[in-house]
C-alpha positions as CSV (number, residue, x, y, z in Angstrom):
1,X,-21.8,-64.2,50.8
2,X,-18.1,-62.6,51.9
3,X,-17.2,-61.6,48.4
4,X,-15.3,-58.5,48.1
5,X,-17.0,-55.0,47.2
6,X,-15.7,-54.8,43.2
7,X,-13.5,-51.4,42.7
8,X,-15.3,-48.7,40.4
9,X,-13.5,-45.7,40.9
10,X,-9.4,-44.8,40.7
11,X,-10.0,-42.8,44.3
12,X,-7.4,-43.7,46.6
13,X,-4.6,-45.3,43.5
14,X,-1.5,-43.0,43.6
15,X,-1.8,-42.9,39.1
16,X,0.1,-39.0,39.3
17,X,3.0,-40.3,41.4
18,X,3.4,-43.9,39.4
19,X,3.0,-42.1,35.9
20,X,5.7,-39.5,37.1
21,X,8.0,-41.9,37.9
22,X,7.5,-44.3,34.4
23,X,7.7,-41.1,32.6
24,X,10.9,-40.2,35.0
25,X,12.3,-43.6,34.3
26,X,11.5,-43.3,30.4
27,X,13.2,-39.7,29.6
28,X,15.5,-40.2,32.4
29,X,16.9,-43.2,30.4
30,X,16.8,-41.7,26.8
31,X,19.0,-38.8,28.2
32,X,21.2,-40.9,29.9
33,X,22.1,-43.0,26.9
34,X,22.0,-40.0,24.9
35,X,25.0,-38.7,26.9
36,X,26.7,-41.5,25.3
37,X,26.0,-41.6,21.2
38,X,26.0,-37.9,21.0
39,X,25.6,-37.1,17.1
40,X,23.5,-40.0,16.1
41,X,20.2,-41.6,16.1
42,X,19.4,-43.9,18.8
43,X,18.3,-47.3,17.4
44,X,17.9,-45.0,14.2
45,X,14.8,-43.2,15.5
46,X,15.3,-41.0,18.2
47,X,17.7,-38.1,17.8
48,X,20.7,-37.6,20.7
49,X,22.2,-34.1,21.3
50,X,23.2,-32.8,24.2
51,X,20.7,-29.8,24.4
52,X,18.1,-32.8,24.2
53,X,19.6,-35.0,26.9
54,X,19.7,-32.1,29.3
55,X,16.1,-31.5,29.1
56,X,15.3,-35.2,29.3
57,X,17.5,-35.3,32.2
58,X,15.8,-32.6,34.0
59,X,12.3,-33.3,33.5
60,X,13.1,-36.5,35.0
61,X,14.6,-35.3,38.0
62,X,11.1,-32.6,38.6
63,X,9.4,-35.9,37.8
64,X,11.0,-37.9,40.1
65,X,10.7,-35.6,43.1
66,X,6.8,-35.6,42.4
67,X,7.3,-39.3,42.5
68,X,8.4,-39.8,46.2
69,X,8.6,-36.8,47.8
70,X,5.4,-36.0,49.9
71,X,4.4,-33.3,47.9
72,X,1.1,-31.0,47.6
73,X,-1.3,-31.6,44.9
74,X,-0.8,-28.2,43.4
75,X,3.0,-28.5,43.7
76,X,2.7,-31.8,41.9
77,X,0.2,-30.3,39.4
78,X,2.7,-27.1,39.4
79,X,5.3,-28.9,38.2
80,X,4.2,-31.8,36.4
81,X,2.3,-29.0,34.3
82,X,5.7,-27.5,33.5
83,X,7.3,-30.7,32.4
84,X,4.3,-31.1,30.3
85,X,4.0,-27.6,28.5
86,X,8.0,-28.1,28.2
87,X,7.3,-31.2,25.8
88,X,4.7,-29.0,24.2
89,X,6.6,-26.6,23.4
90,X,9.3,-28.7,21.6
91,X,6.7,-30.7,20.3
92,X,5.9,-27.1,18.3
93,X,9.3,-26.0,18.0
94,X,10.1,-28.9,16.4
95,X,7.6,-28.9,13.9
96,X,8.4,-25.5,13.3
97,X,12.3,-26.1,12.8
98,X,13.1,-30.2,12.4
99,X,16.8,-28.8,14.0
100,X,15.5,-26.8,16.9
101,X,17.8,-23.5,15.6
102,X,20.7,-25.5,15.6
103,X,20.2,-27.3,19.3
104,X,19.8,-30.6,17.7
105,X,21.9,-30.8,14.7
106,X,21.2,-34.0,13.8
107,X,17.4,-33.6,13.3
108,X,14.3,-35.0,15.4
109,X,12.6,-37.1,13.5
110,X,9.0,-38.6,13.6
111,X,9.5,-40.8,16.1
112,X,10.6,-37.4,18.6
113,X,7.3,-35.8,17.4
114,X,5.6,-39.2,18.9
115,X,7.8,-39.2,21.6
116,X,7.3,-35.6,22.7
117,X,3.2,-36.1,22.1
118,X,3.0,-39.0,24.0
119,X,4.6,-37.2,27.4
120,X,2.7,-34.2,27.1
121,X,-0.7,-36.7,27.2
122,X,1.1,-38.7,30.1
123,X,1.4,-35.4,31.3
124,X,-1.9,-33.9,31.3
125,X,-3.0,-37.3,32.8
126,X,-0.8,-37.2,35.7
127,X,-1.9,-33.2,36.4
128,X,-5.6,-33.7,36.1
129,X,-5.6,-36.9,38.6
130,X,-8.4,-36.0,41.1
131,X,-6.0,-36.6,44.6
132,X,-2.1,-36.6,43.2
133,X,-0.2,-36.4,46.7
134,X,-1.5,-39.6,47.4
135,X,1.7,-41.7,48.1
136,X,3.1,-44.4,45.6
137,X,3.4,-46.4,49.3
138,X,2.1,-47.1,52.6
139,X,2.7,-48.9,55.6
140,X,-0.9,-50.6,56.1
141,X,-0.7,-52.8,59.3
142,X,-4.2,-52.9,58.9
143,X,-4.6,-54.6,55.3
144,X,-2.1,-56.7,56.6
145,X,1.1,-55.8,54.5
146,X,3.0,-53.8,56.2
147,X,6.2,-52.1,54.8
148,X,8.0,-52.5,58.2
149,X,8.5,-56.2,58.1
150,X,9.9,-56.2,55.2
């Protein structure tokens, strides 16, 4: 008789701000250790140069001001949209030219090409959410978990 009414829809789940911070977290990561083994292959798959890290460090700072800044949905679709066509465009790029014109020397490999797919999809997902300002938190007194007495 009291069970609860079963979920059917994503309405109300903050999915743009989470997936903009794992995909923060992700690139954020990959260009941080890439500041470190500049000139090689990370675990022998991902290429490290320093034009590389920048943009991975970049796009995860956009993407991690969309994650908890209190942001519009067009300024979160604004500028998750640019971090995606950003990966698109290496994506190309770098099946045009496996060195990028000499701004990764050492190569990208098949692994990048996955790499750089995978976060334009992420991407696309995160823009085309139906309400993205909703918050990745909230103080809910009422559903009885409230952030304040923690």
């Amino acid at each position: 008789m009291g069970t609860p009414p079963i979920r059917t829809t994503t309405e109300g789940v903050p999915v743009a701000k989470s997936l903009s911070f794992m995909i923060a977290v992700i690139v954020g990561g990959h260009g941080l250790i890439g500041l470190f083994i500049e000139g090689e292959h990370m675990l022998g798959i991902f290429t490290v140069d320093i034009v590389l890290d920048a943009i991975y460090l970049g796009t995860a700072g956009l993407l991690l001001a969309v994650a908890v800044l209190d942001l519009s949905a067009l300024t979160i679709r604004i500028i998750v949209g640019f971090v995606g066509v950003s990966y698109l465009a290496l994506f190309l790029a770098g099946l045009a030219d496996r060195q990028l014109a000499g701004a990764a020397p050492t190569g990208l490999t098949l692994m990048d090409d996955v790499l750089f797919a995978g976060l334009v999809a992420a991407c696309a997902v995160a823009a085309l959410q139906p309400r993205p300002e909703l918050p990745l938190w909230v103080d809910n007194e009422a559903a009885g978990h409230s952030l304040s007495k923690l």
